[in-house]
PAKOL-962155 format. One record per residue (C-alpha): x, y, z; residue in one letter; residue number from 0; chain. Coordinates in steps of 0.25 Angstrom, whole numbers. Example, Ala and Ser with C-alpha at 12.3 -4.5 7.8 and 13.67 -1.06 7.14 Angstrom:
<nodes>
x: 49; y: -18; z: 31; res: A; n: 0; chain: A
x: 55; y: -4; z: 29; res: S; n: 1; chain: A
</nodes>
This chain:
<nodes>
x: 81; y: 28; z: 99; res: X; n: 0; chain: A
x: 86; y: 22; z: 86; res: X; n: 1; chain: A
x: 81; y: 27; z: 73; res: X; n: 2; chain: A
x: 75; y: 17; z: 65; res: X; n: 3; chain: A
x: 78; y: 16; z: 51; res: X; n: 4; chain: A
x: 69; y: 14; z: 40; res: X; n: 5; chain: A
x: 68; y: 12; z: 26; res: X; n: 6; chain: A
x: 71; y: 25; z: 19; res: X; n: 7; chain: A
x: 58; y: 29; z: 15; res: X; n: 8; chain: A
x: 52; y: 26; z: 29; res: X; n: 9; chain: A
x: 62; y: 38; z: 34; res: X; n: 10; chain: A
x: 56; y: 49; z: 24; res: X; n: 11; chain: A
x: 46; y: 55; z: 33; res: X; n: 12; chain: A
x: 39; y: 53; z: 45; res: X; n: 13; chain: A
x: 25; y: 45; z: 39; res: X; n: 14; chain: A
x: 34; y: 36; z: 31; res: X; n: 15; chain: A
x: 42; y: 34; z: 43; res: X; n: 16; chain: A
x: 29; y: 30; z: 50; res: X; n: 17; chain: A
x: 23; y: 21; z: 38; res: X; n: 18; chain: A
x: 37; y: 13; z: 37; res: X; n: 19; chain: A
x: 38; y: 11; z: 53; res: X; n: 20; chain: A
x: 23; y: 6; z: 54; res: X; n: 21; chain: A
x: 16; y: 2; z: 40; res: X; n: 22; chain: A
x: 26; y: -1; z: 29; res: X; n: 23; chain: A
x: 30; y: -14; z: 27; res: X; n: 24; chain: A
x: 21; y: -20; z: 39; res: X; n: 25; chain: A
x: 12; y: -32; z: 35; res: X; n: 26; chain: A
x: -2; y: -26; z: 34; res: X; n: 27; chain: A
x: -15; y: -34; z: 31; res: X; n: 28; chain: A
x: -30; y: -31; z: 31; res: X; n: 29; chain: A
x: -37; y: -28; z: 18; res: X; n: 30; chain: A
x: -41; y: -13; z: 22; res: X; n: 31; chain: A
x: -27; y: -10; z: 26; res: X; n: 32; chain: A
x: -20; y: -17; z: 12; res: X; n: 33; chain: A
x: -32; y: -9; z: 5; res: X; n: 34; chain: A
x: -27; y: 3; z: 12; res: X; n: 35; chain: A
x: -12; y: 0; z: 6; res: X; n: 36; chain: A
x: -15; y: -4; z: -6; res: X; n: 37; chain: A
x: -24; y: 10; z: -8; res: X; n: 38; chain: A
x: -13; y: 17; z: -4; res: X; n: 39; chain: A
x: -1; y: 10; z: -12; res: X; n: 40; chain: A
x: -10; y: 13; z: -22; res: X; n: 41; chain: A
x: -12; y: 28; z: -20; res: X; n: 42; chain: A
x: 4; y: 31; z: -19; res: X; n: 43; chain: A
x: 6; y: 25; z: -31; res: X; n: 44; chain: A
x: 15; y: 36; z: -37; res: X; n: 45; chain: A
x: 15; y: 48; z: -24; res: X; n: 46; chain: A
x: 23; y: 47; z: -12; res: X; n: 47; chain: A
x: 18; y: 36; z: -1; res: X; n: 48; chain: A
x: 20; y: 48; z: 10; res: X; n: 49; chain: A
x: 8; y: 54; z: 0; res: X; n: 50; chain: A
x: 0; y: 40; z: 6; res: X; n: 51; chain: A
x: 5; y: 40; z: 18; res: X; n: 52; chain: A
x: 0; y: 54; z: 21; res: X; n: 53; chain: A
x: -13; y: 52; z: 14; res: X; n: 54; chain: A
x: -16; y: 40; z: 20; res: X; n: 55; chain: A
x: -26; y: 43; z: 32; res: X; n: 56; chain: A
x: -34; y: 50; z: 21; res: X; n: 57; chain: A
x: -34; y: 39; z: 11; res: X; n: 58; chain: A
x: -40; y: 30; z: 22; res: X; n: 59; chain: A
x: -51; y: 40; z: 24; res: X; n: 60; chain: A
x: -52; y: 40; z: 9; res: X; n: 61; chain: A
x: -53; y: 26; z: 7; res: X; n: 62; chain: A
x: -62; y: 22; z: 20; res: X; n: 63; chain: A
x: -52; y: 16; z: 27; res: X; n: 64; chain: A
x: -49; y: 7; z: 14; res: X; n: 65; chain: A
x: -59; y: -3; z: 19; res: X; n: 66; chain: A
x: -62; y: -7; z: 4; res: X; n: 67; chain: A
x: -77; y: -10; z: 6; res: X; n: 68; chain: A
x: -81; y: 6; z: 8; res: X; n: 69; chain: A
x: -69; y: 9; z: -2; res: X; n: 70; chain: A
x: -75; y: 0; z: -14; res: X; n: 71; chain: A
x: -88; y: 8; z: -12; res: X; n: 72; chain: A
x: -82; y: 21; z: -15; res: X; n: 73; chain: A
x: -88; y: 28; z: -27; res: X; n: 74; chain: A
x: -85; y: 39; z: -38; res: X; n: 75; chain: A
x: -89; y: 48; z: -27; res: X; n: 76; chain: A
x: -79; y: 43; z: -18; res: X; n: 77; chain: A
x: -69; y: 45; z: -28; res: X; n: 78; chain: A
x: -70; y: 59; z: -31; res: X; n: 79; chain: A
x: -70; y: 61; z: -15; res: X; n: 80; chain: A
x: -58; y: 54; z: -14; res: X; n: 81; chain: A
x: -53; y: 63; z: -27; res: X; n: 82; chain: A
x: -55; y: 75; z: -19; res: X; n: 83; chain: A
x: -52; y: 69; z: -4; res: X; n: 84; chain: A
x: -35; y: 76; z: -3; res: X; n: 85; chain: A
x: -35; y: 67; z: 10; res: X; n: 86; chain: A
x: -30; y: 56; z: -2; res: X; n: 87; chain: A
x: -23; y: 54; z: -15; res: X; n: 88; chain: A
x: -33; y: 58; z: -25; res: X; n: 89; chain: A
x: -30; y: 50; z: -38; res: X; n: 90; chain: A
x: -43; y: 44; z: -43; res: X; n: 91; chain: A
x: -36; y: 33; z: -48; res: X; n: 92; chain: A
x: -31; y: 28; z: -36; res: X; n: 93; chain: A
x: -44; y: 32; z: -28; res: X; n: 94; chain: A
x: -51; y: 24; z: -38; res: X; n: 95; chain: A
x: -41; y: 12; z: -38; res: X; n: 96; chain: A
x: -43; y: 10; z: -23; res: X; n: 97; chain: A
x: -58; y: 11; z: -24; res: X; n: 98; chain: A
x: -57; y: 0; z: -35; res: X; n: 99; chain: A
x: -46; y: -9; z: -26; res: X; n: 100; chain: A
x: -57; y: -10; z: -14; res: X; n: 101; chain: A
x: -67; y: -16; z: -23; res: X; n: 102; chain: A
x: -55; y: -25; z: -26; res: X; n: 103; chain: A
x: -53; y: -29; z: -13; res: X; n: 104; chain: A
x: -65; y: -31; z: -10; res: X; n: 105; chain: A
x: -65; y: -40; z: -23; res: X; n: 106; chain: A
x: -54; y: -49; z: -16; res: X; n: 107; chain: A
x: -57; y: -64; z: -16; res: X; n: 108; chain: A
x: -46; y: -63; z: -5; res: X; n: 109; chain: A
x: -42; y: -54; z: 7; res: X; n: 110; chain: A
x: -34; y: -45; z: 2; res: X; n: 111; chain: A
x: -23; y: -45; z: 10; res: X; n: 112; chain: A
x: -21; y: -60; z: 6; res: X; n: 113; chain: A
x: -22; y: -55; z: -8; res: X; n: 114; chain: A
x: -12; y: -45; z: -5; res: X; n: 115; chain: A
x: -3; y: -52; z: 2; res: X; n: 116; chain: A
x: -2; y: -65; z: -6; res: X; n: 117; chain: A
x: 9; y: -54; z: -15; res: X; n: 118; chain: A
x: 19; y: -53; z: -3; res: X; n: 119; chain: A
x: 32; y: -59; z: -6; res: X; n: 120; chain: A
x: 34; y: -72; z: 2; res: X; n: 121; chain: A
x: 50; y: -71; z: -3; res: X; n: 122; chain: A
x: 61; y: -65; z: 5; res: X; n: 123; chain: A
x: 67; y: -53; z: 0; res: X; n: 124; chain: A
x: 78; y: -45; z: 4; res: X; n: 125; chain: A
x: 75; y: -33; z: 12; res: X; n: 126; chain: A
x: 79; y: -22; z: 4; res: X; n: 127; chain: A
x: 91; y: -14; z: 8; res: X; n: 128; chain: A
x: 86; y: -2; z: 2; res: X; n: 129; chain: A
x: 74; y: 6; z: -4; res: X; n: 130; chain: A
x: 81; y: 4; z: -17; res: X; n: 131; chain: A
x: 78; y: -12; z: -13; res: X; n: 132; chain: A
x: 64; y: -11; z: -12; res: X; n: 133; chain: A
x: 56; y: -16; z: -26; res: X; n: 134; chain: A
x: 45; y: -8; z: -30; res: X; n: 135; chain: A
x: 38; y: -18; z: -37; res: X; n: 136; chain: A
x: 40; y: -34; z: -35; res: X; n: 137; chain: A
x: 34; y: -48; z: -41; res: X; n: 138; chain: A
x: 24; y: -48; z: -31; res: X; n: 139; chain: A
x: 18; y: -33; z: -31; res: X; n: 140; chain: A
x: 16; y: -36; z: -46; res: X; n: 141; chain: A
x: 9; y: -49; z: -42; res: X; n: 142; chain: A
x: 0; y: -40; z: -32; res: X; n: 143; chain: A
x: -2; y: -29; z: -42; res: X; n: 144; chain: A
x: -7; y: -38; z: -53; res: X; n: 145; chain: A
x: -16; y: -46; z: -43; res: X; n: 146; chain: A
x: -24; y: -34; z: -38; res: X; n: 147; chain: A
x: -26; y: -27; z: -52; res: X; n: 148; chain: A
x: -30; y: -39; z: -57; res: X; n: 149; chain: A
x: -40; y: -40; z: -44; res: X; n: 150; chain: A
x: -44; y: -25; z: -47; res: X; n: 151; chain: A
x: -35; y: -18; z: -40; res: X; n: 152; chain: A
x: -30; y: -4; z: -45; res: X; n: 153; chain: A
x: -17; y: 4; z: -42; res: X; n: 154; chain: A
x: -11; y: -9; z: -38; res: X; n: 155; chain: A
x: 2; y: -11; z: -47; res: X; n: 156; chain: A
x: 15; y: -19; z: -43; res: X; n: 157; chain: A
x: 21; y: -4; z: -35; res: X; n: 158; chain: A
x: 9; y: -3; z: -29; res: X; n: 159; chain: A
x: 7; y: -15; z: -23; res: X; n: 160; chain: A
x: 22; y: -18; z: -19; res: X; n: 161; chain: A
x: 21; y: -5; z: -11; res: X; n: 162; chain: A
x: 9; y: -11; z: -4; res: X; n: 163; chain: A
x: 18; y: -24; z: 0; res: X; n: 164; chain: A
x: 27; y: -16; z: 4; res: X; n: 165; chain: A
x: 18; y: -6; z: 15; res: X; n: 166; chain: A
x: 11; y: -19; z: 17; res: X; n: 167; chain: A
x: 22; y: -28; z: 22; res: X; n: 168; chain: A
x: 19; y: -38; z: 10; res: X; n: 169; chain: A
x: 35; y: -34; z: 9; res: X; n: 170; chain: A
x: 46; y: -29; z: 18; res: X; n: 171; chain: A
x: 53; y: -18; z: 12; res: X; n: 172; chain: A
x: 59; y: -11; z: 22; res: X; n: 173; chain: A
x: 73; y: -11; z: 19; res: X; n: 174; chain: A
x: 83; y: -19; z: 27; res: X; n: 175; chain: A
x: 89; y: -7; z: 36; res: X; n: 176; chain: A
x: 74; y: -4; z: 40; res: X; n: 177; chain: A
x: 68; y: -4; z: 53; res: X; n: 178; chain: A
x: 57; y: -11; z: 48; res: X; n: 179; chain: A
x: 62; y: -22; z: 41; res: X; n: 180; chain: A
x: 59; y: -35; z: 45; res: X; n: 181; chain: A
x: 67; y: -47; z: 42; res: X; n: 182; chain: A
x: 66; y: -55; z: 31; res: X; n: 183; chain: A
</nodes>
């Protein structure tokens, strides 16, 4: 059997392995699911995405699935449970940012995946040949991040929301010597 080669990162350990062959970079819509993704971008911001990864069947527990109708009830009380709840990351801000983002969405005068979506680059970029290749931040992760603060959003800057194109499938950054990478 040939071994299949992957971006670098995808290789680290066995959960990235598994996120990178399944999830990363695959075309994903539904608000629940992008709410999901934008929650947990959001909570990675500065750890290790592994730390996420890791965490994530707890964060779903946490958060009700993300269906942001029961999340935009939580309360105070919910807060502090969640601050105490080890199953997640407990940082108040960014608990209380994604309690504030599914009021947001539920603020939308569009579907959020239409909303989210609209930012994808319709250009044709060169696959990257390296990691060293991939941006951290482009023109239109700006353009995202300035849209959903100015809608309400929180914990949403330009990093934050090109990493969410990127899990997302919005872009194709798998480098070129990648299993995974489609064609351009």
């Amino acid at each position: 059997m040939t071994e299949r080669i992957r971006c670098p990162w995808g290789d680290s350990t066995p959960d990235y392995a598994e996120y990178h062959d399944t999830e990363w970079g695959v075309p994903l819509r539904g608000r629940d699911e992008l709410y999901e993704r934008i929650s947990l971008e959001a909570f990675q911001s500065g750890l290790s995405w592994i730390t996420i990864l890791r965490k994530r069947e707890g964060f779903r527990a946490a958060f009700e699935g993300f269906v942001p109708e029961k999340v935009a009830a939580f309360t105070e009380a919910d807060v502090e449970r969640l601050m105490a709840d080890a199953s997640i990351v407990r940082n108040r801000m960014k608990i209380e940012a994604t309690i504030r983002n599914a009021r947001a969405i539920l603020d939308l005068d569009t579907p959020l995946d239409d909303l989210l979506w609209s930012f994808a680059p319709t250009d044709d970029r060169p696959r990257p040949a390296t990691l060293a290749d991939v941006p951290a931040v482009t023109a239109e992760s700006k353009a995202m991040a300035k849209d959903l603060k100015r809608r309400g959003f929180a914990f949403v800057g330009p990093t934050t929301c090109y990493a969410l194109m990127q899990a997302t499938g919005m872009v194709d950054d798998h480098i070129e010597t990648c299993w995974r990478a489609t064609s351009r």
